[in-house]
N, CA, C and O atoms as a GROMACS GRO file, in nm:
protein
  348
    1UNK      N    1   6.576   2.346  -1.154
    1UNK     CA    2   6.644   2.224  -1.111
    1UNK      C    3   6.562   2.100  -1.141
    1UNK      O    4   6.567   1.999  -1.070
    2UNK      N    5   6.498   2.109  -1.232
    2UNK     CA    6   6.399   2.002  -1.273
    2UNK      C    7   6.370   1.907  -1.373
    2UNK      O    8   6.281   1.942  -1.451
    3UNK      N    9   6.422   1.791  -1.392
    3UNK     CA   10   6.475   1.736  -1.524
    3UNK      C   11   6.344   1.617  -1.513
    3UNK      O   12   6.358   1.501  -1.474
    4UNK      N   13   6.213   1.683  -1.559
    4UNK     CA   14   6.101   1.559  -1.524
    4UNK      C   15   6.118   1.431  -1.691
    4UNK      O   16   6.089   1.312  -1.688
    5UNK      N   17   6.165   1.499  -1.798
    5UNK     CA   18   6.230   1.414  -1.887
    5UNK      C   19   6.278   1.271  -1.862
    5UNK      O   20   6.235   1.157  -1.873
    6UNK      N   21   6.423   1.354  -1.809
    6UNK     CA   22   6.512   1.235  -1.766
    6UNK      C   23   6.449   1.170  -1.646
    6UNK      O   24   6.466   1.049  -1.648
    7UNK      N   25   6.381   1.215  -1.544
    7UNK     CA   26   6.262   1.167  -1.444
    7UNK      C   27   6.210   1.034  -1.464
    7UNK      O   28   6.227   0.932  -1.398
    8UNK      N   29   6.116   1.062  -1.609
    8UNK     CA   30   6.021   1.018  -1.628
    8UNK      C   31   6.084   0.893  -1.741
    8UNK      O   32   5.999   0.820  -1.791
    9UNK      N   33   6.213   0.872  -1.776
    9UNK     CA   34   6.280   0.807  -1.893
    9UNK      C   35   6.340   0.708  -1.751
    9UNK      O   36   6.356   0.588  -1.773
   10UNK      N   37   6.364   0.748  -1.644
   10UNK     CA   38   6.432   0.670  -1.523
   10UNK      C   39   6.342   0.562  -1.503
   10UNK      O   40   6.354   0.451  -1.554
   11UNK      N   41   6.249   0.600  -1.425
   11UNK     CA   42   6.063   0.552  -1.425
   11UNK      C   43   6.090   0.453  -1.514
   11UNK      O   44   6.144   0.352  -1.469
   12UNK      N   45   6.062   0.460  -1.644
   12UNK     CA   46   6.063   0.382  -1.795
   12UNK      C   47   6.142   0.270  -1.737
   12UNK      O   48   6.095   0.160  -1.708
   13UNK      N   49   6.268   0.307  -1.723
   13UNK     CA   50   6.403   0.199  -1.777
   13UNK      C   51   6.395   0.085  -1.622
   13UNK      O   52   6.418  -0.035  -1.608
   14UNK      N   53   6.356   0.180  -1.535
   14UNK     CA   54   6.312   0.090  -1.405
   14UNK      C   55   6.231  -0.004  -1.440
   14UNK      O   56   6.234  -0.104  -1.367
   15UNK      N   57   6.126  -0.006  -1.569
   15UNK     CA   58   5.978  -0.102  -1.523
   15UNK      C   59   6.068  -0.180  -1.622
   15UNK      O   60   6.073  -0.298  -1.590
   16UNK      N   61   6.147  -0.150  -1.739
   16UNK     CA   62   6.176  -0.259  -1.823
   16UNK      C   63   6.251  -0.329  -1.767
   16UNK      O   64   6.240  -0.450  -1.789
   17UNK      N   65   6.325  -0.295  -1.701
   17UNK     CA   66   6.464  -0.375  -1.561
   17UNK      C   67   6.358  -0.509  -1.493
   17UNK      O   68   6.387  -0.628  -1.478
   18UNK      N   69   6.254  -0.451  -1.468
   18UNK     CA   70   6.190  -0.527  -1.382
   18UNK      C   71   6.096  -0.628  -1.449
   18UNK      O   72   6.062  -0.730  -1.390
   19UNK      N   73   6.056  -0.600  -1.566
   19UNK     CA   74   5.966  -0.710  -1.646
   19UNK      C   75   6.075  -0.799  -1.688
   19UNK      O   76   6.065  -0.921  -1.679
   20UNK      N   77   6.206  -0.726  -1.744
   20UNK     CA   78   6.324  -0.840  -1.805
   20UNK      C   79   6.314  -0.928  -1.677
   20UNK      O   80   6.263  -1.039  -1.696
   21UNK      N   81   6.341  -0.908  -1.590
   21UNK     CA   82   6.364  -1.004  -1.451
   21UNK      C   83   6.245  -1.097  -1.477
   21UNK      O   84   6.255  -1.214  -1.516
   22UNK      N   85   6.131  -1.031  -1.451
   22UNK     CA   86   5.985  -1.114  -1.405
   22UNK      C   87   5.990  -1.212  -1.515
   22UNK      O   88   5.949  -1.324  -1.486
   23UNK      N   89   6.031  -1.192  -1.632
   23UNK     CA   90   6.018  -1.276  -1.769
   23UNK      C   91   6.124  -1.375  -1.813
   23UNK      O   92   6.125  -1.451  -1.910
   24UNK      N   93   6.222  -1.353  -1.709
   24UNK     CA   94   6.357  -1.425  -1.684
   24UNK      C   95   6.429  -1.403  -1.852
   24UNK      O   96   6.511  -1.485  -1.892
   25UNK      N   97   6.388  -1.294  -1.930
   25UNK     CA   98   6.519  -1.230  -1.981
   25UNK      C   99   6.604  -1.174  -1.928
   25UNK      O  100   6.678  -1.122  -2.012
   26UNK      N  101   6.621  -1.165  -1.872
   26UNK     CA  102   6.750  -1.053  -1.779
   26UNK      C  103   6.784  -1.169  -1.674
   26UNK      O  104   6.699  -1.207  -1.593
   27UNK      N  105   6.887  -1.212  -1.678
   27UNK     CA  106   6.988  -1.297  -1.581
   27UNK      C  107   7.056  -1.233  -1.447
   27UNK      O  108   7.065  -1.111  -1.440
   28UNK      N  109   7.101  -1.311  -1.346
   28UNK     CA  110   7.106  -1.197  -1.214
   28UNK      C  111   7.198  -1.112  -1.230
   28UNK      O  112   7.194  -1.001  -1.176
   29UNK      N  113   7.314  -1.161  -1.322
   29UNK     CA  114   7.432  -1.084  -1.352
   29UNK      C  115   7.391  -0.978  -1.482
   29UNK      O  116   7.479  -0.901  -1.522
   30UNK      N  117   7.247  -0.978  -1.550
   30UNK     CA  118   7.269  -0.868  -1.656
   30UNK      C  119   7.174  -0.745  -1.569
   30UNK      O  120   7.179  -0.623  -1.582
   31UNK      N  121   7.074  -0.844  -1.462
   31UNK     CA  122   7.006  -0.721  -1.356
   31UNK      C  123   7.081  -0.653  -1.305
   31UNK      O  124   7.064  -0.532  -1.323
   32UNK      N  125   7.190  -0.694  -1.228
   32UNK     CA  126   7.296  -0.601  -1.172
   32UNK      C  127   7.346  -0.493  -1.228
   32UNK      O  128   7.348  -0.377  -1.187
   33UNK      N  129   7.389  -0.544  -1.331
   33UNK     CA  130   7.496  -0.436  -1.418
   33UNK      C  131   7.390  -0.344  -1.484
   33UNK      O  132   7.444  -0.237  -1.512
   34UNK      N  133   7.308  -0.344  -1.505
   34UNK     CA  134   7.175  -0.261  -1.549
   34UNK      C  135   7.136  -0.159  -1.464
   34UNK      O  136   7.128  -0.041  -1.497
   35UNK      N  137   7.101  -0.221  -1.310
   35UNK     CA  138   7.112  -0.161  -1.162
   35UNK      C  139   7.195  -0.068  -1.176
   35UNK      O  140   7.159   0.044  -1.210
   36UNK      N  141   7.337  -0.103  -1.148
   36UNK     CA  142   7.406  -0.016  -1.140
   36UNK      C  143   7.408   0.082  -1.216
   36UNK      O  144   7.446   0.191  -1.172
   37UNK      N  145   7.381   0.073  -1.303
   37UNK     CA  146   7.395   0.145  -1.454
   37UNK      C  147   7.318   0.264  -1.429
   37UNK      O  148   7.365   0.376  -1.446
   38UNK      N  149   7.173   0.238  -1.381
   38UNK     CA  150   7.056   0.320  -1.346
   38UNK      C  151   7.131   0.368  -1.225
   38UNK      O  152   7.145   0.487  -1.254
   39UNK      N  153   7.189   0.351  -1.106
   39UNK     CA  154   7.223   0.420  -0.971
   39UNK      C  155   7.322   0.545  -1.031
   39UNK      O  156   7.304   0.665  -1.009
   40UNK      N  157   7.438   0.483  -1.117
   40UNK     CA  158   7.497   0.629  -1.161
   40UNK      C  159   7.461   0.735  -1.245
   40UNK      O  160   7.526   0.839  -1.251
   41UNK      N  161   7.321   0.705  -1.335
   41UNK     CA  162   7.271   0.820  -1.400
   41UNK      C  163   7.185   0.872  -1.275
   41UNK      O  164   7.139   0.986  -1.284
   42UNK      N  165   7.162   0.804  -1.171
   42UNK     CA  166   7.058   0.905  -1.090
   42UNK      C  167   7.152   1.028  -1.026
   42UNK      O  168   7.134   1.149  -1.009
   43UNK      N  169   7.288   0.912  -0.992
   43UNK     CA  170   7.435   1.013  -0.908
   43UNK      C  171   7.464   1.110  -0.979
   43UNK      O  172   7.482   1.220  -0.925
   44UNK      N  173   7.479   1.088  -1.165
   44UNK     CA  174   7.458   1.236  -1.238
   44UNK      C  175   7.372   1.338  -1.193
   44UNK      O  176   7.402   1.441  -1.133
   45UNK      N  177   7.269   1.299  -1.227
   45UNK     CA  178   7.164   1.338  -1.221
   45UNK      C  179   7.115   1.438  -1.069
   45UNK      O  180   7.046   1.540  -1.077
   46UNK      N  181   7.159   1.392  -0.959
   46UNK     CA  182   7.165   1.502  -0.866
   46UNK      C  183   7.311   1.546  -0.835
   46UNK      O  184   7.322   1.580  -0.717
   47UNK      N  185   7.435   1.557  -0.911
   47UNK     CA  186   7.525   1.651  -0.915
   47UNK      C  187   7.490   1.739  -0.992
   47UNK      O  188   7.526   1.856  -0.978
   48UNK      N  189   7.399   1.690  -1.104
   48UNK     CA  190   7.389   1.843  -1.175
   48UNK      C  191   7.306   1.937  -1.134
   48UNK      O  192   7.319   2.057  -1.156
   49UNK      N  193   7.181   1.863  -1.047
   49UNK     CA  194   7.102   1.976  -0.965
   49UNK      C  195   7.134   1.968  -0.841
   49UNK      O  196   7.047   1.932  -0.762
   50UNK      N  197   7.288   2.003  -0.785
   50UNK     CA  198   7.357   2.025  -0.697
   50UNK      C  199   7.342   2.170  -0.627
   50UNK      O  200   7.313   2.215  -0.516
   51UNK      N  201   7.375   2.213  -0.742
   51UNK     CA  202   7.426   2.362  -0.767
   51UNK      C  203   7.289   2.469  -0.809
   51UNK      O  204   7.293   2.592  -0.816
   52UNK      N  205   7.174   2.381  -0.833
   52UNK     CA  206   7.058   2.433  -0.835
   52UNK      C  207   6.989   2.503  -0.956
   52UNK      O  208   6.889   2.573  -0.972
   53UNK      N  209   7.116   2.436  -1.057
   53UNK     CA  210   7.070   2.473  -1.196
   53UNK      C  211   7.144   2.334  -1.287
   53UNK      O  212   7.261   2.298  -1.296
   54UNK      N  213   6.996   2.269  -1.354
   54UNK     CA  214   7.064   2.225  -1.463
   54UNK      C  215   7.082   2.256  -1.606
   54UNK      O  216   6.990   2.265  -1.687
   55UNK      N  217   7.260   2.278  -1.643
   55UNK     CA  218   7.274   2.333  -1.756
   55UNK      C  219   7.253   2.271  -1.859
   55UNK      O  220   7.266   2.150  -1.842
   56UNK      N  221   7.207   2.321  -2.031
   56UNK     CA  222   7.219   2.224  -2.096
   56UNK      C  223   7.342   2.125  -2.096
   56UNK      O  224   7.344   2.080  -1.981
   57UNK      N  225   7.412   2.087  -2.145
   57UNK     CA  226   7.547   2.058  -2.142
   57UNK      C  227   7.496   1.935  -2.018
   57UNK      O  228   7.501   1.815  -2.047
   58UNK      N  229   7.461   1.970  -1.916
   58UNK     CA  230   7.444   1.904  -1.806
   58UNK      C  231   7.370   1.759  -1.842
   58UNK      O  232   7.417   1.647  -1.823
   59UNK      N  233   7.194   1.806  -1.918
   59UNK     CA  234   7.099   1.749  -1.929
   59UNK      C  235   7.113   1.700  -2.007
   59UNK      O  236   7.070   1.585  -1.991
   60UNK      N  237   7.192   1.731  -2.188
   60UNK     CA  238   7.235   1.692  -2.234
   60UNK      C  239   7.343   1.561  -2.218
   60UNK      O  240   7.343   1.484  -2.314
   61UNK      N  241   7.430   1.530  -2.112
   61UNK     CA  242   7.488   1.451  -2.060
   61UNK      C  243   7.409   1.325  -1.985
   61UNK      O  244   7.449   1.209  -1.997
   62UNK      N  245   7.298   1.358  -1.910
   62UNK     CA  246   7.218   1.291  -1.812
   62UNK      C  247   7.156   1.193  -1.951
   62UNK      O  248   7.179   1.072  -1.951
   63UNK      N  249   7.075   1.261  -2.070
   63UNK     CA  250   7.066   1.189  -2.182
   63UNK      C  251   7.114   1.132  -2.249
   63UNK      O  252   7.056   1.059  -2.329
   64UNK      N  253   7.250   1.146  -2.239
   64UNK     CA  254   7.338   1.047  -2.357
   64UNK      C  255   7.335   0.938  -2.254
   64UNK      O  256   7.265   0.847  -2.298
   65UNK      N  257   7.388   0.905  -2.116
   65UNK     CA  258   7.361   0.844  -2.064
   65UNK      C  259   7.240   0.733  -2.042
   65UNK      O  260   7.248   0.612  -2.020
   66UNK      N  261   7.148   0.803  -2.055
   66UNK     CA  262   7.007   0.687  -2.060
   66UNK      C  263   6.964   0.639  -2.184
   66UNK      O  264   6.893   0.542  -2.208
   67UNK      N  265   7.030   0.741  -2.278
   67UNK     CA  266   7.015   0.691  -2.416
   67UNK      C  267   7.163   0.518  -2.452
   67UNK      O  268   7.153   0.429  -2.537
   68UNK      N  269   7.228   0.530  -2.391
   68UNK     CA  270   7.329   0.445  -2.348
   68UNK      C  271   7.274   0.309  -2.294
   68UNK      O  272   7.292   0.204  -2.354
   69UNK      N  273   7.182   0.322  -2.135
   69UNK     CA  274   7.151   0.249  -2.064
   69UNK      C  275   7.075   0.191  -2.142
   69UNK      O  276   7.078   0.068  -2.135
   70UNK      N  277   7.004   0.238  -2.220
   70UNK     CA  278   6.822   0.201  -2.305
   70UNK      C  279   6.889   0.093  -2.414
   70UNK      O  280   6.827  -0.010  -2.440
   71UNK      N  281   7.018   0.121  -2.476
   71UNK     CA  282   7.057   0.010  -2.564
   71UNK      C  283   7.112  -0.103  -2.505
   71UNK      O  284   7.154  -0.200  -2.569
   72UNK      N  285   7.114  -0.093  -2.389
   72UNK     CA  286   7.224  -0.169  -2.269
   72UNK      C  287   7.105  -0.272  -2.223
   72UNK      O  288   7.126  -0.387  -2.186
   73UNK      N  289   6.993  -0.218  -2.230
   73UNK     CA  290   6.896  -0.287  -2.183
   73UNK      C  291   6.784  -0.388  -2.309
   73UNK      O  292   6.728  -0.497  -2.297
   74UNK      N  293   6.788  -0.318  -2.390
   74UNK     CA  294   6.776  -0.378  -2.542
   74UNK      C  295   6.816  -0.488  -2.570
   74UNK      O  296   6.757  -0.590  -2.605
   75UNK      N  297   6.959  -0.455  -2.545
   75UNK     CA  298   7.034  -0.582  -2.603
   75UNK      C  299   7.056  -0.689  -2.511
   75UNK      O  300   7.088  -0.802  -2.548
   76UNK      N  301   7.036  -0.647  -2.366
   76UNK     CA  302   7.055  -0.788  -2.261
   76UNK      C  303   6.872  -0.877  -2.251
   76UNK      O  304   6.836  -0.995  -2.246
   77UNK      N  305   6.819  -0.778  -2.253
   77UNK     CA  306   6.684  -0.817  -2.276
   77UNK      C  307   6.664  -0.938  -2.443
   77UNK      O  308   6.604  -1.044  -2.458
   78UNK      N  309   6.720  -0.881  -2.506
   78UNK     CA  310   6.756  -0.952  -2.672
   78UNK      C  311   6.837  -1.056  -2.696
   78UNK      O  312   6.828  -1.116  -2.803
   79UNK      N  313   6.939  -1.094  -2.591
   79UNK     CA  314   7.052  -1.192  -2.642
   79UNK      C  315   6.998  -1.287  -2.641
   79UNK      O  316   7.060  -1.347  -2.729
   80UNK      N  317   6.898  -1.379  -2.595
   80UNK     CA  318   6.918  -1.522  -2.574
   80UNK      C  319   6.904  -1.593  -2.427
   80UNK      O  320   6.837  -1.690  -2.392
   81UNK      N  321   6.991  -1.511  -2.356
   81UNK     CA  322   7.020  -1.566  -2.207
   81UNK      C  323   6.896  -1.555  -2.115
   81UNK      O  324   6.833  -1.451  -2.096
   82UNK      N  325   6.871  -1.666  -2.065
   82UNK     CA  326   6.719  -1.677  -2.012
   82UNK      C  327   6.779  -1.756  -1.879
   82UNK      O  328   6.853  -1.854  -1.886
   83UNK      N  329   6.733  -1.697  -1.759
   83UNK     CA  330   6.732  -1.738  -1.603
   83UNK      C  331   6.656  -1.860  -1.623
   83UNK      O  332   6.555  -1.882  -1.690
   84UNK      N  333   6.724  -1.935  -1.551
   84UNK     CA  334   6.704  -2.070  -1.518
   84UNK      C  335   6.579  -2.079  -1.423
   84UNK      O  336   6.589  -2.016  -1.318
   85UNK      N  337   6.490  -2.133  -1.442
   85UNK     CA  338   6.344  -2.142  -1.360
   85UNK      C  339   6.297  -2.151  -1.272
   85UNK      O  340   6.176  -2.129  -1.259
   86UNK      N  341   6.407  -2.203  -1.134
   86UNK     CA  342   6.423  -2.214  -1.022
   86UNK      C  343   6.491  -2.142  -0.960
   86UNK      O  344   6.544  -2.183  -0.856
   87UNK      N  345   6.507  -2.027  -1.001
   87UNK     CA  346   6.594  -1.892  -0.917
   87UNK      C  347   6.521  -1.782  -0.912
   87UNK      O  348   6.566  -1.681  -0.859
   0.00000   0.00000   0.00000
């Protein structure tokens, strides 16, 4: 029941969430949707070790997912849009 991979790729996408913020690439509305983004691969992520086995198919899924989030975060981190200095 142990997906330290996808674990350790969560970890990852958390610190980049959080430097985009600190660096005011990431705007409050692209933090959110990023947030969220990360809360439902975790909600995957313990339905599939629900049942106390994760299948490939499963883990495989949990990855397309973060492989998803990681371009999601790329590109909001990349556009341009920069938080205003006083927020």
């Amino acid at each position: 029941t142990q997906t330290p991979k996808a674990n350790a790729r969560q970890a990852a996408q958390q610190v980049r969430i959080a430097q985009g913020v600190k660096s005011g690439e990431l705007t409050r509305g692209e933090r959110r949707a990023l947030k969220t983004e990360q809360r439902h691969i975790r909600r995957v992520e313990r339905r599939a070790k629900a049942d106390g086995v994760v299948t490939p198919r499963e883990k495989q899924k949990i990855n397309r997912k973060q492989n998803r989030a990681n371009r999601h975060i790329i590109r909001q981190k990349n556009d341009g849009d920069k938080r205003p200095n006083n927020l």
